[in-house]
Steps between C-alpha positions, in 0.01 A plus 500: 500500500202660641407791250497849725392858381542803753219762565653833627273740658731777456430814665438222832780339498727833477266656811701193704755518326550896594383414837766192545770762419386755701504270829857474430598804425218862570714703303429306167362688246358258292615078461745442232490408193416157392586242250157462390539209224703281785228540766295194330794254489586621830229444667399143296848368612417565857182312486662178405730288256179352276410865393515694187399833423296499189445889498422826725228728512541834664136683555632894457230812527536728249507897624166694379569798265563719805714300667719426229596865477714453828854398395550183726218316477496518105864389548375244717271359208659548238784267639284201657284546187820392244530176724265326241755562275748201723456130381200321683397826690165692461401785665151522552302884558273618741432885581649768777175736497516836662226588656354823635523637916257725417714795412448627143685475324746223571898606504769286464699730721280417787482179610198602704317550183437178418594159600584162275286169454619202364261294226499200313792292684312283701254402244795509215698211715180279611378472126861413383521247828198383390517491094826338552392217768209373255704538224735252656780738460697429834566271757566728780435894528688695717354827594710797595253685751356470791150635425250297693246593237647245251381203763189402267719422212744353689237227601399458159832416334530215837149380361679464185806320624754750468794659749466824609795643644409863693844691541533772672793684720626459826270571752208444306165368666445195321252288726204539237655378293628132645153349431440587182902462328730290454835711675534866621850615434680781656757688276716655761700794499814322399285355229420853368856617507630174300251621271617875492595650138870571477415843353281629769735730641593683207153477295154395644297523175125510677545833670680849443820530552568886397376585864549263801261762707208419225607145484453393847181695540378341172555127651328537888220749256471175294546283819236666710238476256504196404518383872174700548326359197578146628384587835183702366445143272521311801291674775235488217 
């Protein structure tokens, strides 16, 4: 059995994840709840029969002092945060980093005040990739993101002789990736729902629930900045 540890670059994989909703139904709020601990074996069974899942590491930013004052997003955290509490799971922290317009000062009631930048996960997931490779820790890596950004170290661990998986969601672009891994995997949309938490309907613990209003504007808040720091990451 070939050894296999997942990577989950979290706040990418839940941009297409939101997005893969979305396509199928505009009026979605926000994608449902998922069962986070069964993602891993999920995903590893797809790959193939000679495959076991050795552990998971989800790569989470942790809210700044400001932004944890807003209700959601310390909801948000507080929930992904407890996953290292599961059997064979660790969650790994970067930072969510407000940062300045130029008005003074910044207000969490305006969203024009300021605007969000994500730290630490790419670095976080190449130095576990890589710790992990030399350390002869896996056979095969599967990587939850489609970041083009983590091409280096995906050339490293082939130099090394292991499997790296990429996985991403339907749709995904994943033709930089075929020459330097071993498979590119599409979860699609019936994937996602198969992996949809029973209890999403009546409790969705990573956002508010006392106000749909605040709710929904808290995820596409969330949704659009993070899709602007990934694009601001990219262009530079």
């Amino acid at each position: 059995m070939r050894r296999t540890m997942l990577f989950i670059d979290l706040e990418n994989f839940e941009i297409a994840r939101g997005n893969l909703y979305r396509d199928d139904d505009p009026t979605c709020p926000f994608p449902p709840f998922l069962e986070w601990t069964q993602l891993g074996p999920y995903i590893v069974n797809k790959i193939g029969d000679n495959y076991e899942l050795t552990k998971t590491f989800l790569f989470l930013p942790r809210p700044d002092n400001f932004l944890m004052k807003e209700t959601w997003r310390a909801k948000r955290y507080h929930f992904f945060s407890h996953l290292s509490d599961t059997d064979f799971f660790k969650v790994i922290e970067g930072r969510h980093v407000a940062r300045n317009t130029g008005r003074d000062p910044i207000d969490l009631s305006d969203k024009t005040s300021y605007y969000v930048t994500e730290k630490g996960t790419d670095v976080n997931l190449a130095c576990q990739l890589l710790t992990k490779a030399f350390h002869n820790a896996f056979d095969c890596a599967v990587v939850l993101s489609s970041d083009t950004d983590y091409i280096p170290v995906y050339n490293v661990l082939s130099t090394l002789g292991k499997l790296v998986v990429v996985c991403g969601t339907e749709g995904s672009n994943f033709t930089p990736f075929r020459s330097c891994t071993d498979k590119q995997m599409a979860l699609t949309f019936e994937d996602l729902q198969a992996l949809e938490s029973s209890d999403f309907n009546r409790n969705r613990p990573d956002v508010p629930t006392d106000d749909t209003e605040d709710m929904n504007k808290g995820w596409f808040s969330w949704l659009k900045e993070t899709l602007g720091t990934i694009k601001s990451k990219d262009e530079g």
